[in-house]
VOGU-3710 file (C-alpha; in Angstrom, 3 decimals, decimal comma):
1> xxxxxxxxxx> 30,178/-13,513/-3,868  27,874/-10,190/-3,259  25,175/-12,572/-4,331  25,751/-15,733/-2,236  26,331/-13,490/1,021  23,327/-11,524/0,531  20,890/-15,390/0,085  22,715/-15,913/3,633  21,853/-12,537/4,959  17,826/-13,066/4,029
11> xxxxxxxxxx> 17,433/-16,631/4,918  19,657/-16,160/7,949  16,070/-14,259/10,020  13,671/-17,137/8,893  16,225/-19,676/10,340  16,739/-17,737/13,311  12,513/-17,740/13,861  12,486/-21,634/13,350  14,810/-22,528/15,799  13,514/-20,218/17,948
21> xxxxxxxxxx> 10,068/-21,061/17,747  10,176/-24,899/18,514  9,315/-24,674/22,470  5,691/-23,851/21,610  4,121/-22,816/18,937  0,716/-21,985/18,702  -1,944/-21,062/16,062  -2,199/-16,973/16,294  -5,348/-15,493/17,014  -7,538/-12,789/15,367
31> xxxxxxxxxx> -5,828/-10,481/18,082  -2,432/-12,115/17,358  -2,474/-11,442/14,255  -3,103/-7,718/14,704  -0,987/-7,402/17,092  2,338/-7,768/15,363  4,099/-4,374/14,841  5,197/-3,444/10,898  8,499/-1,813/10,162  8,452/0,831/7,403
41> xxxxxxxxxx> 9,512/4,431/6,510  13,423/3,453/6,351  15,472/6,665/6,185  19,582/6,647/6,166  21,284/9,159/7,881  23,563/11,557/5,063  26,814/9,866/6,741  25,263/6,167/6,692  26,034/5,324/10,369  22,254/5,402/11,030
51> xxxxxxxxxx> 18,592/4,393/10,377  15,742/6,223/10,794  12,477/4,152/10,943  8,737/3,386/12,016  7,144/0,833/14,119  3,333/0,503/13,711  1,422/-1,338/16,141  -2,238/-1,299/17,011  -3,698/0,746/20,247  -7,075/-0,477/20,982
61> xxxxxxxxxx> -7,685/1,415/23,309  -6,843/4,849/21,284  -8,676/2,220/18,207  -5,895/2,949/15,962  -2,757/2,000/14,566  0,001/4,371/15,735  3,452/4,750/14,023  6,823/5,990/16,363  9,936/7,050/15,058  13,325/4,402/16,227
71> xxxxxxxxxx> 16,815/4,841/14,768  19,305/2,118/14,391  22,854/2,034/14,708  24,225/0,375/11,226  27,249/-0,443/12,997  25,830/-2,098/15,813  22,404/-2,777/15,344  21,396/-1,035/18,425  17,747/0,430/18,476  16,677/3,803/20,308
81> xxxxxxxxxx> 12,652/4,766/20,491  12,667/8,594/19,900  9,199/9,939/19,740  6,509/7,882/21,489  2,407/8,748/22,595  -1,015/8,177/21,585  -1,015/9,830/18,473  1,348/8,655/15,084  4,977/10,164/14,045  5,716/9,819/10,312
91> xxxxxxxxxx> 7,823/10,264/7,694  11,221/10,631/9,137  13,438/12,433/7,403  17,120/13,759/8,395  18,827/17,232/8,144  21,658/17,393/6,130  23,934/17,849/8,445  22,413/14,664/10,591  21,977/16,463/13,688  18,240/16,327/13,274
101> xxxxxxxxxx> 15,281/14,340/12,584  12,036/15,927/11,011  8,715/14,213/10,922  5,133/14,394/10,343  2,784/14,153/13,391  -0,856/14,296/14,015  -0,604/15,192/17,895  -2,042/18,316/17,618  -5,467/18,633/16,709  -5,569/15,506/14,943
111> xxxxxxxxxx> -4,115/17,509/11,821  -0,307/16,762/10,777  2,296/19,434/11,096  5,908/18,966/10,689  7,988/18,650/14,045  11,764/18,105/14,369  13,447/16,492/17,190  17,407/16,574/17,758  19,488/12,901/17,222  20,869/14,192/20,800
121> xxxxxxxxxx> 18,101/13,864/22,698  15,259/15,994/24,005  11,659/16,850/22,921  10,515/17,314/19,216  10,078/20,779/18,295  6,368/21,548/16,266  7,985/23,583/13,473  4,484/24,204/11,511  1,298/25,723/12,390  -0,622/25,317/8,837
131> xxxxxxxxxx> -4,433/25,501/8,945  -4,831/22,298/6,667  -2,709/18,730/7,288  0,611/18,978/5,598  1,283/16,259/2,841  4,906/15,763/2,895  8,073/17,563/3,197  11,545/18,377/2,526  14,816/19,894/3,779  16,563/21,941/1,243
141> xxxxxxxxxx> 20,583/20,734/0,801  22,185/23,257/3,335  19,365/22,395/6,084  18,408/26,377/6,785  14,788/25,764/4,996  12,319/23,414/5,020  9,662/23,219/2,241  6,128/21,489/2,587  3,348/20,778/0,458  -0,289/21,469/2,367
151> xxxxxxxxxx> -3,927/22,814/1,038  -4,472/26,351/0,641  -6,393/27,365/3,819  -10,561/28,130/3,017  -11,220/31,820/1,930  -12,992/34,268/3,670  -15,675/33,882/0,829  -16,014/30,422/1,868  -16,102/30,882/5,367  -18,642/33,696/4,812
161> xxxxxxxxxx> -20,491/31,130/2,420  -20,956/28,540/5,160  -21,760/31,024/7,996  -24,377/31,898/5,853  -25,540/29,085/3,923  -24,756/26,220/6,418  -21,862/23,485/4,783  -22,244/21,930/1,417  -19,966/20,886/-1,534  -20,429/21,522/-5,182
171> xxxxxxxxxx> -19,469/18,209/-6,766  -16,387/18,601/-9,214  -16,519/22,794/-8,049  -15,117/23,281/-4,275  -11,413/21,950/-4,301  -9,037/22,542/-1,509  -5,508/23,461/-3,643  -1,974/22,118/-2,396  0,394/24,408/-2,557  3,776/24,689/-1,703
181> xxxxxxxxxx> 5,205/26,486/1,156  8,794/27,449/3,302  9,970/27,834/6,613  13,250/29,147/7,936  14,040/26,473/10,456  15,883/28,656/13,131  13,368/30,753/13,001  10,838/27,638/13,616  12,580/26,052/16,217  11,602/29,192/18,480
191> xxxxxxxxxx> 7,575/28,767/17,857  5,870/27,034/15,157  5,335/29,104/12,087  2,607/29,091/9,380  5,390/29,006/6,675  5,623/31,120/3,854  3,260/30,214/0,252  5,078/29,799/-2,636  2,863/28,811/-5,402  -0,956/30,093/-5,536
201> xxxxxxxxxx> -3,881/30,334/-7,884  -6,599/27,427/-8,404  -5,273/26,528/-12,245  -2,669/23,949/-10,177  -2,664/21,790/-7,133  0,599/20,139/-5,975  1,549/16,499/-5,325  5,188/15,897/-5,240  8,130/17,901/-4,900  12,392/17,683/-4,803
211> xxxxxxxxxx> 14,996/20,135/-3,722  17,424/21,529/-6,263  21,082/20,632/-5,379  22,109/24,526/-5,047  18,575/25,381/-3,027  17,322/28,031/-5,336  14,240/25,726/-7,366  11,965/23,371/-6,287  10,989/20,833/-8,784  6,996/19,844/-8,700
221> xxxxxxxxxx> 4,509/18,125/-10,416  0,995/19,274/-10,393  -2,461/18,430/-11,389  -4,982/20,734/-12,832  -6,647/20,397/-9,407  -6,794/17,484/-6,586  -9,228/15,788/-8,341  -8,170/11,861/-8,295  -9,915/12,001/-11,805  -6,968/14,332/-13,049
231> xxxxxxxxxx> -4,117/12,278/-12,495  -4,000/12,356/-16,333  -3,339/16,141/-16,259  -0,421/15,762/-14,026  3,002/18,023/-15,339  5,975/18,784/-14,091  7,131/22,984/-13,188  10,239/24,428/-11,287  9,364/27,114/-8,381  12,491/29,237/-8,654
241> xxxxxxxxxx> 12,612/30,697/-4,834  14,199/33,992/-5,940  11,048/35,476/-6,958  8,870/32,603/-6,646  8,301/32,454/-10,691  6,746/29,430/-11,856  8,089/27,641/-14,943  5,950/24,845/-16,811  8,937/22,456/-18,052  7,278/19,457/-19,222
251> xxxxxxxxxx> 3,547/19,198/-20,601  2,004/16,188/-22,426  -0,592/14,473/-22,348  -0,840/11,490/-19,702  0,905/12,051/-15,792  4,044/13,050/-15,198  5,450/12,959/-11,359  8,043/12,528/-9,194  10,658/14,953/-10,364  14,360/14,492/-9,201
261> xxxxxxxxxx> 17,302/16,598/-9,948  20,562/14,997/-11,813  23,710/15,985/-9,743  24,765/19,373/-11,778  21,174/20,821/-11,263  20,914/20,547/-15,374  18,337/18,143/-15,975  15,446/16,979/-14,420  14,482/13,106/-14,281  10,601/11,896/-13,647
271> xxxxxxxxxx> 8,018/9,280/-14,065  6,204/9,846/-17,327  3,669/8,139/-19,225  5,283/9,768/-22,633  1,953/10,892/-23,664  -0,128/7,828/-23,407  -3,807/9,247/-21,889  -4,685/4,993/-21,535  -2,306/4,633/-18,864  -3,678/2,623/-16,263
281> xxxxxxxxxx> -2,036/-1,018/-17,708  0,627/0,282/-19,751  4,244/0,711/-18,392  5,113/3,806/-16,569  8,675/4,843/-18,161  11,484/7,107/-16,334  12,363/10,364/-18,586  14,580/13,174/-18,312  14,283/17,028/-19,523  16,667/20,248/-19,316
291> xxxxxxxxxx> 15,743/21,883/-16,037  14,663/24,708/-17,892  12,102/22,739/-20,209  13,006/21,612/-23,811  12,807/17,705/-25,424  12,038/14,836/-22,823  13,843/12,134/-23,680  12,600/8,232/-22,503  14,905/6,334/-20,415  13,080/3,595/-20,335
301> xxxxxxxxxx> 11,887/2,549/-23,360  12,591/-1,335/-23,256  12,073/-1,669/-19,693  9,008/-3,738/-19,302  7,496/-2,998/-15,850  6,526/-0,033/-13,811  9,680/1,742/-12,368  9,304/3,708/-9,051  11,758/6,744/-9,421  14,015/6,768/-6,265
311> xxxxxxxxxx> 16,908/9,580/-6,902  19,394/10,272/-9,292  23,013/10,539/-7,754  26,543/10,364/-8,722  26,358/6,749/-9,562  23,575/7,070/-12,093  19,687/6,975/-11,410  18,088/4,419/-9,108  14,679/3,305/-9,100  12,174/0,406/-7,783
321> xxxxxxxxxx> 10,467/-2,058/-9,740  8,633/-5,696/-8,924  9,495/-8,541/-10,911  7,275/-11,463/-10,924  6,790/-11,632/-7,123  10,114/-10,315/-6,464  10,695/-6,566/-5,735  14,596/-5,302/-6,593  16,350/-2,107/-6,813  18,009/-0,962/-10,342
331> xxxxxxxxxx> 20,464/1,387/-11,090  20,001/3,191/-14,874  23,119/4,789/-16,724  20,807/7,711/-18,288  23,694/8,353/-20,918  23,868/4,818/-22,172  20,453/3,814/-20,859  21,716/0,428/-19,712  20,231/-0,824/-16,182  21,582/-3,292/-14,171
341> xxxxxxxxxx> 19,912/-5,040/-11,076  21,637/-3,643/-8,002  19,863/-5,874/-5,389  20,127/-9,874/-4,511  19,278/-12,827/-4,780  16,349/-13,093/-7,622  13,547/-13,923/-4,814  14,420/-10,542/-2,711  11,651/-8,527/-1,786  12,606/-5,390/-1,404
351> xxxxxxxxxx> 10,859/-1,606/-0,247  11,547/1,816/0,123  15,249/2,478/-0,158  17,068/5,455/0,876  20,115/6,239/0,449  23,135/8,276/2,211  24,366/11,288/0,806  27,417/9,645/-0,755  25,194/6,865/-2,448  27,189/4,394/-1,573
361> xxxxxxxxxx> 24,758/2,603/1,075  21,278/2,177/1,186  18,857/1,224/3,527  15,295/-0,380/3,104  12,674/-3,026/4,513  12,606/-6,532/3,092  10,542/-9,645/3,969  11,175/-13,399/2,902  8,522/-16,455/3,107  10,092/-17,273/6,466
371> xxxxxxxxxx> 10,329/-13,272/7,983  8,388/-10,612/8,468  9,534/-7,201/6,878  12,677/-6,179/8,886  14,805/-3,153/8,314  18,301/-3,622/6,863  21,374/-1,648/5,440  23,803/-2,725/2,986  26,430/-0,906/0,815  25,877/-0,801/-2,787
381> xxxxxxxxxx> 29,188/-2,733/-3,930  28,889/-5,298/-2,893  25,055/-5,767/-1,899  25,276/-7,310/1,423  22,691/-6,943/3,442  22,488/-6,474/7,179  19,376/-6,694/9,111  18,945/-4,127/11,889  15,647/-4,778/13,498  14,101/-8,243/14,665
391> xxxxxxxxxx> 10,164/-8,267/14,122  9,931/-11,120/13,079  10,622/-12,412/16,855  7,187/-11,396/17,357  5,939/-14,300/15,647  7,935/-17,070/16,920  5,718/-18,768/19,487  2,516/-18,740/16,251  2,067/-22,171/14,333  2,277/-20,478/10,656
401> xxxxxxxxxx> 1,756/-22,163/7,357  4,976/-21,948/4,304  4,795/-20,311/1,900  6,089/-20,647/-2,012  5,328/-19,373/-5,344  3,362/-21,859/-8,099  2,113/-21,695/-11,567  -0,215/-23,253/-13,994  -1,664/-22,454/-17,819  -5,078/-20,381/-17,384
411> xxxxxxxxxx> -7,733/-21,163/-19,994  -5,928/-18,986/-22,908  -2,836/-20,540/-22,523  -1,646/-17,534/-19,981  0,915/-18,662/-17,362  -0,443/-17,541/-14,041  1,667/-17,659/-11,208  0,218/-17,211/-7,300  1,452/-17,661/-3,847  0,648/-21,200/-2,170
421> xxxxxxxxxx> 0,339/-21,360/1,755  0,224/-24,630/3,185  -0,253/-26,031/6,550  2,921/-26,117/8,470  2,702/-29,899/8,456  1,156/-30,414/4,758  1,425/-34,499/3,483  1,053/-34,165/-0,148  -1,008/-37,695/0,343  -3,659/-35,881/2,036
431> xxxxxxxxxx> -6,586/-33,541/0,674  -7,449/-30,869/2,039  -9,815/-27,184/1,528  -8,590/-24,524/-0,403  -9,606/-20,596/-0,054  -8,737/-18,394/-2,732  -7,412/-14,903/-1,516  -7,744/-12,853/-4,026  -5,670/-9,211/-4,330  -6,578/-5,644/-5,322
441> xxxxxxxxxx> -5,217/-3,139/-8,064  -5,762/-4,614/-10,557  -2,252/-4,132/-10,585  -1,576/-5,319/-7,126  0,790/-8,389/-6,743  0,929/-11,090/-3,994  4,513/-11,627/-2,411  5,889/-14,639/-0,450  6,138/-12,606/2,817  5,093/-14,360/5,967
451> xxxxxxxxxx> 1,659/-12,742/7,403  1,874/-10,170/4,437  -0,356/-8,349/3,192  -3,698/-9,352/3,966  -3,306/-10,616/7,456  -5,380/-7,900/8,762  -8,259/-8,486/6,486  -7,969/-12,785/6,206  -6,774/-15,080/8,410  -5,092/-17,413/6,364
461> xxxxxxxxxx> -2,683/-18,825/8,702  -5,154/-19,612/11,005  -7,186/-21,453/8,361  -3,923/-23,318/7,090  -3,373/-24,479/10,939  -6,767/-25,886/10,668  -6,090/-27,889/7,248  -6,169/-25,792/4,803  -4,248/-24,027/1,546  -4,554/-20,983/0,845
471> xxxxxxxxxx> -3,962/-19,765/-2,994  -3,196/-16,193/-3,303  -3,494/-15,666/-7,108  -1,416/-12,849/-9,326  -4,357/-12,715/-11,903  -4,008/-11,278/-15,583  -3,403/-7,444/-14,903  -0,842/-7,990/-11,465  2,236/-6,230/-11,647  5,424/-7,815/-12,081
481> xxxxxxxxxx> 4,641/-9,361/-15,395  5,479/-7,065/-17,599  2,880/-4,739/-19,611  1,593/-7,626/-22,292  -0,098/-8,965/-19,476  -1,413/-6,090/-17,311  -3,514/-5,233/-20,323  -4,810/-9,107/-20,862  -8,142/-8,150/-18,772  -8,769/-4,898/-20,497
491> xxxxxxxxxx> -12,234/-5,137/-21,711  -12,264/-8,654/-20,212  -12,140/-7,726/-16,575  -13,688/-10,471/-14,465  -14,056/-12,820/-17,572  -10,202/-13,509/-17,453  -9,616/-12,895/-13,932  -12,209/-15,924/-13,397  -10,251/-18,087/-15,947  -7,275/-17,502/-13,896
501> xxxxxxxxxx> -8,665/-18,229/-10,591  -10,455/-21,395/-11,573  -7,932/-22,566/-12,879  -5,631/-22,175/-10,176  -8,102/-24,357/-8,053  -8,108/-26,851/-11,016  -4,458/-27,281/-10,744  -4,095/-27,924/-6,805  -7,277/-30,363/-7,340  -5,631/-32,174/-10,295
511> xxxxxxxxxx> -1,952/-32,494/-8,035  -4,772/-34,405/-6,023  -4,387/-32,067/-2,873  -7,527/-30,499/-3,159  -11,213/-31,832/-1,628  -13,249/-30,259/-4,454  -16,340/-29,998/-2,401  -14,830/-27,371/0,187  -13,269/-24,322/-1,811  -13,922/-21,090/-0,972
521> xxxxxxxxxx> -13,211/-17,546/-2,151  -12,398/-13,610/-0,812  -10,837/-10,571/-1,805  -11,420/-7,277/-1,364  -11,759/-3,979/-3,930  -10,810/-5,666/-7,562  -10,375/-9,043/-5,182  -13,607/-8,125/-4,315  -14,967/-7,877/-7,946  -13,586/-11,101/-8,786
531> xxxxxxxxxx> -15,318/-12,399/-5,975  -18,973/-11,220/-6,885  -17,633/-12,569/-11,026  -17,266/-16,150/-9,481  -20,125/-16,063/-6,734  -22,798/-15,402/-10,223  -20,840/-16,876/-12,631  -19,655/-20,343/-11,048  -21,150/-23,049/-8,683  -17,853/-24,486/-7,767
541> xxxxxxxxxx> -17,224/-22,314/-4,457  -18,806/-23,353/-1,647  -18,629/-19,955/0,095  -17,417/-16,531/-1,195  -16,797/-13,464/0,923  -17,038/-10,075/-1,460  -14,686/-7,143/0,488  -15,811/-3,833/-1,278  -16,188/-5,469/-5,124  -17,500/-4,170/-7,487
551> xxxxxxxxxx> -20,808/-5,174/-8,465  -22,149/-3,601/-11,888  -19,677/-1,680/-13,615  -22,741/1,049/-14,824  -23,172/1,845/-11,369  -19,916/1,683/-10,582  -18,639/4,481/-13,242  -21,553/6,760/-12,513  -20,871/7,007/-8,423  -16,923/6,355/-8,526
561> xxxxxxxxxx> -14,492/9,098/-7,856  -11,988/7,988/-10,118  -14,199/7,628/-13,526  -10,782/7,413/-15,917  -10,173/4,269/-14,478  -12,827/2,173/-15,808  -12,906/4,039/-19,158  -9,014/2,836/-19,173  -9,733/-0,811/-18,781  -13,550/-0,854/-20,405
571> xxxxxxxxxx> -12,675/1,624/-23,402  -15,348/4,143/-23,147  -18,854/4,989/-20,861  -21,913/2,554/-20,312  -23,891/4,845/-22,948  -21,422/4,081/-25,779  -20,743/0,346/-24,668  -23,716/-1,043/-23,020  -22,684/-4,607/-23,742  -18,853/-4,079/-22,390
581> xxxxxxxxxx> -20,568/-3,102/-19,414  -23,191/-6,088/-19,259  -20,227/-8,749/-20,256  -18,077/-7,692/-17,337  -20,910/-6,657/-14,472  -21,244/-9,979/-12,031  -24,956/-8,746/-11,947  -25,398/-9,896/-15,121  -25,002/-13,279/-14,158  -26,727/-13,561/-11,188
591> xxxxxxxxxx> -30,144/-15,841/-12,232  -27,223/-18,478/-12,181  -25,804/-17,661/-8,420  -26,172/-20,501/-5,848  -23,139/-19,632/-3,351  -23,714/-18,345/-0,020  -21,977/-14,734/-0,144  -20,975/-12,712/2,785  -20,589/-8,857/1,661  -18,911/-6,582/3,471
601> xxxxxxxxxx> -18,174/-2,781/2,698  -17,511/0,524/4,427  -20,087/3,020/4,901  -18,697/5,935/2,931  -16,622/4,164/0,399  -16,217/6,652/-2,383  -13,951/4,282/-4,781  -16,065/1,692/-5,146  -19,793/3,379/-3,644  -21,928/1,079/-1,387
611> xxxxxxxxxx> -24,470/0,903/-3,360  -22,162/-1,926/-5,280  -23,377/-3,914/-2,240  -26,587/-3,223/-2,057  -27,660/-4,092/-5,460  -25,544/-7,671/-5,146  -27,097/-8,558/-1,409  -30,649/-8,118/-3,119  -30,293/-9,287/-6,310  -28,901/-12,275/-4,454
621> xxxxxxxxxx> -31,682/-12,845/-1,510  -34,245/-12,451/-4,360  -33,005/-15,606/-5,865  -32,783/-17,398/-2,410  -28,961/-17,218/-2,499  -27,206/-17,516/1,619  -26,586/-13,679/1,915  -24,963/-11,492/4,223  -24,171/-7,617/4,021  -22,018/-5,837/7,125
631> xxxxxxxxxx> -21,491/-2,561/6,967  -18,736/-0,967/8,344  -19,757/2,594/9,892  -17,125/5,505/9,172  -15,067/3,593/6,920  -14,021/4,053/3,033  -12,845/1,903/1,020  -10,673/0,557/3,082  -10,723/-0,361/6,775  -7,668/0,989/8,882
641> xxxxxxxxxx> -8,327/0,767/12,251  -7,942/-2,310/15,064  -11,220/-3,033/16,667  -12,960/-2,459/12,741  -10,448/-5,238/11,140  -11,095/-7,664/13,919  -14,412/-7,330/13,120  -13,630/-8,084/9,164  -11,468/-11,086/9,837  -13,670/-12,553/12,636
651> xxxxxxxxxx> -16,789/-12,189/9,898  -14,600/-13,849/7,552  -13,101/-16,493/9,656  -16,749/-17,636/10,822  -18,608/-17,570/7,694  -15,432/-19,715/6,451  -15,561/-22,329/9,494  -19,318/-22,475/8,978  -19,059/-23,286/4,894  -16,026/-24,934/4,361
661> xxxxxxxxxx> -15,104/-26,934/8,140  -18,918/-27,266/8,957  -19,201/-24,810/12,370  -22,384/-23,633/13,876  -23,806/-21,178/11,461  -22,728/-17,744/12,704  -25,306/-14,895/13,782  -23,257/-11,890/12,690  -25,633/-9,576/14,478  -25,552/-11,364/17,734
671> xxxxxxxxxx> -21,520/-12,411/18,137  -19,843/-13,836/21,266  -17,988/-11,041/22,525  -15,687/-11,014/25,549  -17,556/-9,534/29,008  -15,957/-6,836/30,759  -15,315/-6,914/34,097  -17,399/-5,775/36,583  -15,949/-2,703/39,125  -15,970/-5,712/41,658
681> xxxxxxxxxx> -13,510/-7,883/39,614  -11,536/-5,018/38,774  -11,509/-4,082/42,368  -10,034/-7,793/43,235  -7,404/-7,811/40,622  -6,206/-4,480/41,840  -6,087/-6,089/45,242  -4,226/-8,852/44,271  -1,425/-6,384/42,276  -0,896/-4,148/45,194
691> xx> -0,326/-7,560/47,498  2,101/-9,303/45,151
//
């Protein structure tokens, strides 16, 4: 019954938006589109009676996207706005007692701090004064202390260095260390403190942290510094407060994070790659260990996907974990080892859960092909859930395409599956373009969620209102699939990926909806890769747009900050393996390249450098290929803020409408823009608002 009830509860918001939406609908724009607000962040209060979340929505005129704290009644449904401004609240997170509401905000000096505001009413409360941005934190289980994780604050010797010397870095030498920190939280709620350090020294740097259940250890995991190149070096320690001793409980090689306490304080659960230093593809398991070190023992050992460790409570341990294009929560027995699928129906789409202090109800965000993400609430037995916010209204009045989930048999023989948007009144008689959106990772995974997740990047619903379909395709190495086939592009990157996508496009042409002479591809970071594979190594796109790809994977490892990663998928460097290299690099293909390429890339991309782009965009315009390179000034790899993704989309959505519907070719340097008014028509409109 849990199960039929809980279909109902999903499908019951996209039913709600169609019936609402008939009056009229039209296609979103560019603006639209970025203008819906995203629900995240969900937090349950320790009683359950309450939701703590975040509502993003862009501010152009602050040109960013700024997050505010709302809680929700679970009862009700009722929605208060608590913190609200210019600048972004974060992270909510409740005392134990549920009188108060701790979050991360930038407001002050651009730099996040931790402030607290009471469920009452009133103003937040800045609790921290650190030097450096705090990464997260957490309140320990009687709610007197808080503890935060934050870089060490520069040296003197530093200081003196640059006063001296002016300002520069000594690649793989000058490291900012996170450590961990306290703060008595009456004492805080009087004036902002700077906290007091708990761990120190440069031979460990801090990512995440837990409480134990009687407040006297923290729990950590820890690289050998903040390098994103040691992730592999990542172990797990307990900071016992009494004397702030530090205790190395797990070390192997491979990462192991995310520590959680069981119940009694005895053990220790985390996410471990049991030793395995060629991680990357392979399937994270969940493992447990004595708090006070000894044998770790898998939990996970048959499990075949990538679990996200949530908490481990009186009802066993719960964790995260994507199947197919489905997202569920699981609860694991970590006696018997048994797991059982907590959440409902197979097609839910589940995200950050949280749970109240009792375990027995849990809140999250969930979308469906007809809803946006909303936030909901539902008890664990039976899953039932409730949906508490209504987001999705925002997109009533827009003309969007369906969406469903498709396979077909890739050139191996490997079953492929993608997401298929289609125009909102498709006739299977008629034919019509196709544009391939293409995701990141490689372990990234395309959903059936209405205007998720690339809405802000490509405009597919406005290209499906104009006739076309838009294939979103879970290539060889997506997540959800189970390990087997996350490692099916290792030292075949692009080659397989390619298979995958062009045979996608051969399927949709063969069900005869597909006019083979106007397909397109985009995608950006590994969709980007893909992207540059099939603009070289194919003639059958008739545009491709290449969103920070990779280019030549010799360039690529050399300027990368995150080297491991290609030696995980590649096998070694571009000295030992030339050929790997040369098989997988798009520039190795390009004396065959004929498709007019837009490439687009942010200025100080450090994952995959620029100069990716700049060797495609010539290597291209010196064989006559249509080329176009925008660079986007201030950005990395990717681009976060409003008036910077309009500008990606609406360089998209024109070099699209010029290739594939036959537009005036676009002049990116000279666009249309909207004038501003003059201080005479503002001067009118004022007018006119004072009379009415």
């Amino acid at each position: 019954m849990g199960r039929a009830i809980a279909r109902g509860a999903v499908l019951w918001i996209g039913s709600a938006v169609a019936f609402a939406a008939a009056p009229a609908r039209h296609v979103p724009t560019v603006d639209d589109l970025l203008n819906v607000p995203t629900v995240g962040a969900a937090q349950i209060s320790p009683d359950g009676a309450r939701v703590a979340y975040t509502v993003t929505s862009a501010n152009f005129k602050e040109d960013a996207f700024v997050s505010q704290i709302w809680v929700a009644n679970a009862a009700t449904g009722e929605t208060l706005q608590i913190t609200r401004g210019d600048k972004s609240s974060t992270s909510p997170r409740w005392s134990p007692d549920g009188q108060w509401i701790a979050f991360l905000s930038n407001r002050i000096k651009d730099k996040n701090q931790v402030f607290a505001i009471s469920v009452a009413g009133g103003e937040a409360a800045q609790l921290t004064k650190s030097e450096t941005a705090i990464n997260s934190f957490a309140w320990s289980p009687d709610g007197k202390t808080i503890a935060f994780a934050a870089p060490e604050p520069d040296a003197q010797a530093k200081k003196d260095r640059k006063e001296h010397l002016a300002e520069y870095e000594v690649v793989r030498g000058d490291y900012a260390f996170a450590h961990l920190f306290t703060l008595d939280v009456a004492e805080a709620l009087k004036a902002a403190v700077k906290g007091r350090q708990r761990t120190k020294g440069t031979d460990k740097s801090v990512s995440s942290f837990s409480w134990s259940p009687d407040g006297t250890r923290i729990a950590f995991a820890a690289t050998k510094n903040p390098d994103l190149i040691q992730s592999v070096t990542s172990d797990v320690y307990v900071l016992k407060l009494s004397d702030d001793s530090v205790a190395g409980i797990v070390s192997q090689p491979g990462p192991d994070t995310n520590p959680k306490w069981s119940p009694d304080g005895k053990q220790i659960v985390f996410q471990s790659a049991m030793g395995n230093k060629r991680y990357f593809a392979s399937n994270t398991r969940l493992a447990v260990v004595p708090a006070q070190g000894g044998t770790v023992r898998s939990l996970t050992p048959d499990f075949d996907e990538d679990p996200f460790l949530i908490d481990w409570m009186s009802g066993g341990v719960y964790f995260g974990a994507s199947r197919k294009t489905a997202s569920h929560l699981f609860r694991l027995d970590p006696a018997t080892g048994s797991i059982e699928t907590v959440s409902s129906p197979d097609g839910f789409m589940g995200n950050g859960f949280s749970f109240s202090k009792d375990g027995k109800r849990v809140a999250f965000t969930a979308g469906s092909p007809t809803s946006l993400p909303e936030l909901f609430v539902s008890d664990l037995s039976p899953f039932h859930p409730r949906a508490l916010t209504k987001i999705t209204e925002q997109a009533n009045n827009f003309l969007l395409g369906t969406r469903e989930v498709i396979s077909w048999q890739s050139q191996d023989g490997a079953t492929i599956e993608g997401v298929l948007i289609k125009p909102a009144d498709f006739d299977p008689k008629k034919k019509y373009a196709l544009l391939c959106v293409i995701h990141g990772g490689p372990t990234g995974v395309d959903r059936p969620v209405l205007l998720q997740p690339d809405a802000r990047y490509y405009p597919s619903d406005i290209w499906a209102a104009r006739g076309a379909l838009i294939l979103k395709v879970n290539y060889r190495g997506s997540a959800g699939y189970g390990e087997k086939f996350r490692k099916l592009n290792e030292r075949n990157l692009g080659v397989g990926d390619a298979w995958d996508v062009l045979s996608g496009v051969d399927y949709l042409i063969g069900k005869g909806w597909v006019d083979p002479a106007r397909v397109g591809c985009m995608g950006w970071s590994q969709g980007g890769y893909i992207s540059a594979f099939l603009t070289t190594s194919t003639t059958r796109f008739q545009a491709i747009s290449d969103g920070a790809g990779i280019s030549n994977w010799a360039t690529y490892y050399y300027n990368t900050d995150i080297t491991p990663f290609t030696i995980n998928y590649l096998g070694t460097d571009p000295v030992e393996d030339p050929e790997i290299y040369r098989k997988t690099s798009p520039i190795s293909y390009v004396k065959g390249a004929k498709t007019p390429t837009l490439i687009q890339h942010g200025e100080n991309d450090k994952r995959v450098p620029i100069a990716n782009a700049y060797e495609l965009r010539q290597a291209l315009e010196d064989r006559g290929v249509p080329v176009e390179m925008v660079v986007y000034k201030g950005f990395g790899h990717g681009i976060n803020k409003p008036k910077a993704m309009r500008a990606v989309m609406t360089h998209n959505l024109v070099w699209f409408n010029h290739y594939i519907f036959g537009d005036p070719k676009p002049d990116l340097a000279h666009p249309d823009v909207p004038k501003k008014d003059s201080k005479a028509d503002k001067d009118d409109k004022d007018e006119e608002k004072k009379a009415e």
